[in-house]
C-alpha positions as CSV (number, residue, x, y, z in Angstrom):
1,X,77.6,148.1,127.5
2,X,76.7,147.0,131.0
3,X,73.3,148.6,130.7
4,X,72.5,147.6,127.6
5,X,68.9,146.6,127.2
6,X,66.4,144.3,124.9
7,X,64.1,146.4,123.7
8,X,61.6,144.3,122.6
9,X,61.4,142.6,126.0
10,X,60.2,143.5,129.3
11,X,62.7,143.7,132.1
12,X,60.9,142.4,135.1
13,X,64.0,142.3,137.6
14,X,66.8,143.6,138.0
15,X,69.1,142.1,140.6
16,X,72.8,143.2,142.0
17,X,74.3,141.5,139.0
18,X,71.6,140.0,136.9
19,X,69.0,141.5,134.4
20,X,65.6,139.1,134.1
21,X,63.8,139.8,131.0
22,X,60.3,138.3,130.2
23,X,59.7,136.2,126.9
24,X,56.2,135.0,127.7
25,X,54.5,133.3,130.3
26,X,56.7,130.1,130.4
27,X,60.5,131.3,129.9
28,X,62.4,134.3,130.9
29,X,66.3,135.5,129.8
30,X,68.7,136.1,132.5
31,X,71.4,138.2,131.4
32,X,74.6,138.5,133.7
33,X,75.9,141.9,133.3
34,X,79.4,143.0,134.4
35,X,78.2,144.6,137.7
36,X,80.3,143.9,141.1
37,X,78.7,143.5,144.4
38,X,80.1,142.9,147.6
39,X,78.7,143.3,151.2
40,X,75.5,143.4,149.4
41,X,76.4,146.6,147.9
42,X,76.7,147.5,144.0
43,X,80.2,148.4,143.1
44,X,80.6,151.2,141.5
45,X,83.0,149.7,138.6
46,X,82.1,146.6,136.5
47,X,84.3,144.2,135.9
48,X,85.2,143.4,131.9
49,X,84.4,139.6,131.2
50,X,82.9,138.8,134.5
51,X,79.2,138.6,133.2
52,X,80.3,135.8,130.8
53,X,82.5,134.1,133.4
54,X,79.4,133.8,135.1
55,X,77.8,132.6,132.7
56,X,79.8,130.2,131.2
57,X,81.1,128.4,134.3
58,X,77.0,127.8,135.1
59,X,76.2,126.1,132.4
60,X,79.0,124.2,132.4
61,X,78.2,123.0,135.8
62,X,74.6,122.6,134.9
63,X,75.7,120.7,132.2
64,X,78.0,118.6,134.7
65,X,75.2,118.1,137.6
66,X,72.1,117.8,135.3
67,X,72.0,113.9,136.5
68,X,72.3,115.0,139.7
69,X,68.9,117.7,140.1
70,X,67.3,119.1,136.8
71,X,68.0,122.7,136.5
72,X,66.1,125.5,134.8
73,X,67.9,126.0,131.4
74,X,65.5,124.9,128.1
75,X,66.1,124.5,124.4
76,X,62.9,125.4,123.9
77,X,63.2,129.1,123.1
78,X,66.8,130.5,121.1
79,X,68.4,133.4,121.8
80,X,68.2,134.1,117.6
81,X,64.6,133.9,118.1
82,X,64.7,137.2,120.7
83,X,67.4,138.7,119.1
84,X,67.7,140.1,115.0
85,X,70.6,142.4,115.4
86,X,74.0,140.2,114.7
87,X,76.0,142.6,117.1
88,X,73.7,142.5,120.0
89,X,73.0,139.0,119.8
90,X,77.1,138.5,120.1
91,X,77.2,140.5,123.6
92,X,74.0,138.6,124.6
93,X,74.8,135.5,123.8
94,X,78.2,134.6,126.1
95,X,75.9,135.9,129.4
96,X,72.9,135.0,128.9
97,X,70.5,131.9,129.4
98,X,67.0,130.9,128.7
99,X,65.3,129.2,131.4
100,X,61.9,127.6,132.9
101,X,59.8,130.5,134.3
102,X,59.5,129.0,137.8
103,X,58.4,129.7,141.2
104,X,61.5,130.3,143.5
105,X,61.9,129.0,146.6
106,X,62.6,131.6,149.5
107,X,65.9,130.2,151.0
108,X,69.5,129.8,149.7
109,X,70.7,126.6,150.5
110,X,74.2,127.0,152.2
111,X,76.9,124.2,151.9
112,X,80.2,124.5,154.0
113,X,83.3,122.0,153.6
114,X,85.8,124.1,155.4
115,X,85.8,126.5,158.4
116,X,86.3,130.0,156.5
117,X,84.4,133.5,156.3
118,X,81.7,134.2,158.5
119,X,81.1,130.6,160.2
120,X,84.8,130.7,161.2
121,X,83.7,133.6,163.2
122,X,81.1,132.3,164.5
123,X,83.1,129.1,165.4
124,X,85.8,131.2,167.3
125,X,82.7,132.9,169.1
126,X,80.9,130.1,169.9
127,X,82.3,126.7,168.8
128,X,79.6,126.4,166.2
129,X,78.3,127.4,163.1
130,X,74.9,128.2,162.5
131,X,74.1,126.2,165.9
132,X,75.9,122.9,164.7
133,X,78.4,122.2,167.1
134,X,81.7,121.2,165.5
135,X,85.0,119.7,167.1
136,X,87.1,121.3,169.4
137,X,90.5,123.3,168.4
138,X,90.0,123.4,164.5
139,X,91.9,126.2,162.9
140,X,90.6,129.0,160.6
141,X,90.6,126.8,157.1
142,X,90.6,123.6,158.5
143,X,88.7,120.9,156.6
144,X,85.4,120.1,158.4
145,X,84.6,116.2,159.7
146,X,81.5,116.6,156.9
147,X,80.5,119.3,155.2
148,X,77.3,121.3,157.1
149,X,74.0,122.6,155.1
150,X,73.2,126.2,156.7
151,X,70.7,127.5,154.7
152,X,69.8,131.3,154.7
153,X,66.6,133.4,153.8
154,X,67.0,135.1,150.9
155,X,67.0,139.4,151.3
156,X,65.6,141.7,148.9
157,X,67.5,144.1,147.2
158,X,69.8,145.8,149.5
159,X,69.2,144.0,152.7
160,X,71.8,141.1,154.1
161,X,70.8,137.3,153.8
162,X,70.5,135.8,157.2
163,X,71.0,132.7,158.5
164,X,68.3,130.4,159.4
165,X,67.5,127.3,161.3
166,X,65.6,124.0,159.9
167,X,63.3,124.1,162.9
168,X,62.6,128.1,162.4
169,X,62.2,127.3,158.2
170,X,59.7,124.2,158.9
171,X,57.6,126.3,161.8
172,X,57.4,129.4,160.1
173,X,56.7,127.1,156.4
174,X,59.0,129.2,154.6
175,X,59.3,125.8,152.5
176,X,57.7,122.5,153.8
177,X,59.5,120.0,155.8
178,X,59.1,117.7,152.7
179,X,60.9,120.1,150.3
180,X,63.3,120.9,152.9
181,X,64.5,117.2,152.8
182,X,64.7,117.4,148.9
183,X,66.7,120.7,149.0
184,X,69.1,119.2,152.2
185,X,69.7,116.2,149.6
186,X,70.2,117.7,146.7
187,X,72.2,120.5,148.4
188,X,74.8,117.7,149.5
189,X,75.1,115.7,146.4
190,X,75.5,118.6,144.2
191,X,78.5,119.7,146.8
192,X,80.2,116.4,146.2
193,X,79.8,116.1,142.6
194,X,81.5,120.2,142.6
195,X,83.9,119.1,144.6
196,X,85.0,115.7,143.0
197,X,85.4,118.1,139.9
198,X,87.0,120.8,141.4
199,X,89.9,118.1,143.1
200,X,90.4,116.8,139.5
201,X,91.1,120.5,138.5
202,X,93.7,121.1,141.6
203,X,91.2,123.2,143.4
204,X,89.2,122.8,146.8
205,X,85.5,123.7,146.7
206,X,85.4,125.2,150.0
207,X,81.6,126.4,150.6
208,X,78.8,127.3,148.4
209,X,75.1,128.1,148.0
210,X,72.6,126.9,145.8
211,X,69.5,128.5,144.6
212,X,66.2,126.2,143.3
213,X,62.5,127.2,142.4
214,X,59.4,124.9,141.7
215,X,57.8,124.4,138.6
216,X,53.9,124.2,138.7
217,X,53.5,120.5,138.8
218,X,55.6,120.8,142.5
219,X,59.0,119.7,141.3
220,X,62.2,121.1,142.4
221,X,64.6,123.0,140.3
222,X,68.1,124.4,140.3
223,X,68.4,127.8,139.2
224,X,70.4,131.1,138.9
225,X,74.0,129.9,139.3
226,X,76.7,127.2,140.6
227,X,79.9,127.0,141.6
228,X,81.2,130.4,140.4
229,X,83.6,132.8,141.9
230,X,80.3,134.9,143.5
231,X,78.4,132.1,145.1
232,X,81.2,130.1,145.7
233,X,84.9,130.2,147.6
234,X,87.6,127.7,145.9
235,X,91.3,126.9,147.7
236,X,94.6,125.7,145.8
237,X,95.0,121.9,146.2
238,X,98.1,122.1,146.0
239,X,100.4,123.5,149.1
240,X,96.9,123.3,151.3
241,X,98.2,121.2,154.1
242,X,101.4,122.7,154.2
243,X,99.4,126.2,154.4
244,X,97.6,124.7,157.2
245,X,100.4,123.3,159.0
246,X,101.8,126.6,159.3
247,X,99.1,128.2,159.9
248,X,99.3,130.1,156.6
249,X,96.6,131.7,155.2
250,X,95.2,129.6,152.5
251,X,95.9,130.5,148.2
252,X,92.1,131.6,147.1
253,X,90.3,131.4,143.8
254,X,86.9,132.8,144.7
255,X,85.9,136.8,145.6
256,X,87.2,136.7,149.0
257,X,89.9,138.5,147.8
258,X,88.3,141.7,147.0
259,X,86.2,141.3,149.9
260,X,89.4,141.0,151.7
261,X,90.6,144.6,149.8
262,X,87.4,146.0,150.9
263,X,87.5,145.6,154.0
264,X,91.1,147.0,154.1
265,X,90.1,149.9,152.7
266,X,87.3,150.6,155.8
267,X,84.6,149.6,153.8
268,X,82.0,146.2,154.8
269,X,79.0,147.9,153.4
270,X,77.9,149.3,156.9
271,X,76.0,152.8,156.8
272,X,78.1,155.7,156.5
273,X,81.0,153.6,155.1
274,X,82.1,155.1,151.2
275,X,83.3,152.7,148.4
276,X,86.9,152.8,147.8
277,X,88.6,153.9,144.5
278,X,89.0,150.9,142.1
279,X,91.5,151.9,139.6
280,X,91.9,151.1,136.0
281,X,94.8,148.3,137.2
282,X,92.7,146.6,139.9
283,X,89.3,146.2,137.8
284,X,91.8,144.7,135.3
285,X,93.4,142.5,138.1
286,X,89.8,141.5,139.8
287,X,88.8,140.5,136.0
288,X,91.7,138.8,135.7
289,X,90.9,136.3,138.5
290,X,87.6,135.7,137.8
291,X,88.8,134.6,133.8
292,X,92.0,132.6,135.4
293,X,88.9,130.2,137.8
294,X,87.2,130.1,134.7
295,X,89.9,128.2,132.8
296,X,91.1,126.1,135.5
297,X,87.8,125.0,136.4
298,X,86.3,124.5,132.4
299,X,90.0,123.5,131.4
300,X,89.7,126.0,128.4
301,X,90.9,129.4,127.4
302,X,88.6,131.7,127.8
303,X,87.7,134.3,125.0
304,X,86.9,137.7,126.1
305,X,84.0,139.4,123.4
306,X,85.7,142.3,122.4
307,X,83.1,145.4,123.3
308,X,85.1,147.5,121.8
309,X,82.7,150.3,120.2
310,X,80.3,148.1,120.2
311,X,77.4,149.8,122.0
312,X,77.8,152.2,119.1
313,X,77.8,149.6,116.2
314,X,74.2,148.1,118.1
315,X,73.0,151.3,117.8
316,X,74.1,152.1,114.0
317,X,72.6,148.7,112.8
318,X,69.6,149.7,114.4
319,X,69.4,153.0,113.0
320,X,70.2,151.7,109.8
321,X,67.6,149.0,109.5
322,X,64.9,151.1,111.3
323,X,65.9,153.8,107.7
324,X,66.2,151.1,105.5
325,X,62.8,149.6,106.4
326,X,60.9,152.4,107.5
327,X,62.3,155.5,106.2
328,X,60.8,158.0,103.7
C-alpha cells in the first residue's frame, strides 16, 4: 500500500515521503505515504502508521496555530469528492490533506531552542551556529539564551539542504527582505506557540523548520508540515535538568534516534555508504515511537488503519464496479 495511487488524478510530485496530486488549478492532495528518509536518503523499509502520524499531528497543529499564520489547508474541495471507492478513500483519508495550490517559497525556515544536532557541531567548532555567536561553555543540549532562526535553502530531490545567511538570502533575492521579515516573525511565534503546547504535554520542543508558499495575491502561507517527529526534535520535560547536570544524554521523542542507529551502523548517506538491515522488530519499534509522540502530543490514542489485505480489496471493488457498470 505505500505506492498506492489515485488514478483519476495526476501525480505531479513526488517527494522523499510525500505524494502531491493535482485536482485542478487551485487545490492539490498531499498524501503522506509510509516512506523513511534519513540523511536525505529513502529508506528502504516504510514504516506502518507513520504516514498518518504525519498527518494527523499537522493538522492538529495547523488547527492549534491557525491564529497565529494562515496555513494552506481548505474546505473547499472533500476528499469524497476525489475519491468513490469506500476502501481507498479509508487509506486516503488518515494521510491526506487538501490544500491551497500556492507558490512555495525557496527556503526552510530553521528555528533552534537548544544546542543539539548539527549546530552543536558547529558550536564546538566554532562557538557559533550558523555565524550567530552564542555564549561561552554551553554544553551539548543546553537550552539557548533565545531561540536562533537559521534558515536553509531548500535541495531538490536527493541533494542536502544548506544553511544560509539573511544577508546571502536578501542579496541573492532568494525571497525579499520584506518577506524575509514576515517569515523571521512568523518563524518565532509559531516556535513559542509549539513550545508553550509541547511544555503542557511534558515535552521540550527543541528545534524545528517551517515551510510557507505565497498565494497569488502576495500573502504568506504555512504549508507541508509542523511540529512532527521528521521536521522536528522533541526532549522529555521531565528529568531534563538532571540529564544536563550530569551531563547525560538527553530522553528524545523525535527521529534522532534512528538517525543516531544509522549512523552506528556506518551509514550518514555519504557515497559508497549501503543502508543497513532494518528488521521486522525495529520497523515495528521506529513505528512505535512515531505513534507514542503522536499521543502525547494530541493527548489521544491513536488508531492504526488496519491495511490488512487491503490493496487487494481496492482492487476487487474496482474490478467489480468497473464489471458491474461496464461489463458485457
Amino acid at each position: 500500500m505505500n505506492n498506492q495511487k489515485i488514478q483519476n488524478l495526476e501525480l505531479i510530485a513526488q517527494g522523499k515521503v510525500r505524494d502531491i496530486y493535482a485536482i485542478n488549478e487551485d487545490y492539490l492532495l498531499i498524501v503522506t505515504t509510509d516512506r523513511m528518509s534519513a540523511f536525505d536518503v529513502v529508506l528502504p523499509n516504510p514504516i506502518p502508521g507513520k504516514g498518518e502520524v504525519l498527518t494527523q499531528l499537522s493538522k492538529f497543529w495547523f488547527d492549534q496555530t491557525q491564529e497565529i499564520v494562515p496555513n494552506h489547508l481548505t474546505n473547499d474541495v472533500s476528499l469524497e469528492e476525489i475519491i468513490s471507492d469506500p476502501e481507498q478513500l479509508a487509506y486516503f483519508k488518515n494521510r491526506s490533506m487538501i490544500v491551497k495550490r500556492l507558490n512555495p517559497l525557496p527556503i526552510e525556515a530553521v528555528v533552534r531552542g537548544y544546542l543539539i544536532g548539527s549546530g552543536w557541531k558547529d558550536y564546538q567548532a566554532t562557538g557559533t551556529v550558523c555565524g550567530i555567536e552564542l555564549d561561552k561553555n554551553l554544553q551539548m543540549a543546553s537550552q539557548l539564551a533565545e531561540p536562533i532562526y537559521t534558515p536553509a535553502t531548500k535541495a531538490e530531490f536527493g541533494n542536502h539542504d544548506e544553511d544560509i545567511s539573511k544577508e546571502e538570502i536578501i542579496t541573492r533575492n532568494i525571497v525579499s527582505k520584506k518577506d524575509y521579515e514576515v517569515l523571521e516573525s512568523y518563524t518565532k511565534k509559531l516556535f513559542d506557540k509549539g513550545s508553550e503546547i509541547a511544555k503542557e504535554r511534558g515535552l521540550i520542543l527543541v528545534d524545528t523548520k517551517y515551510e510557507f508558499g505565497k498565494t497569488k495575491q502576495g500573502k504568506i502561507v504555512l504549508i507541508d508540515e509542523i511540529h512532527t517527529p521528521d521536521s522536528s526534535r522533541y526532549f522529555y520535560l521531565k528529568g531534563y535538568n538532571e540529564r544536563q547536570k550530569n551531563k547525560e544524554p538527553q530522553k528524545q521523542l523525535s527521529k534522532e534516534f534512528l538517525r543516531q542507529w544509522l549512523i552506528s551502523n556506518n551509514f550518514q548517506g555519504l557515497k559508497g555508504q549501503v543502508v543497513p538491515y532494518m528488521s521486522e522488530e525495529y520497523v515495528s519499534t521506529v513505528s512505535s515511537r512515531y505513534i507514542e509522540l503522536y499521543e502525547n502530543i494530541a493527548a489521544k490514542k491513536f488508531i492504526k488503519l488496519d491495511n490488512t489485505n487491503l490493496e487487494n480489496r481496492i482492487e476487487n471493488n474496482i474490478n467489480n464496479y468497473l464489471e458491474n457498470n461496464f461489463g458485457n
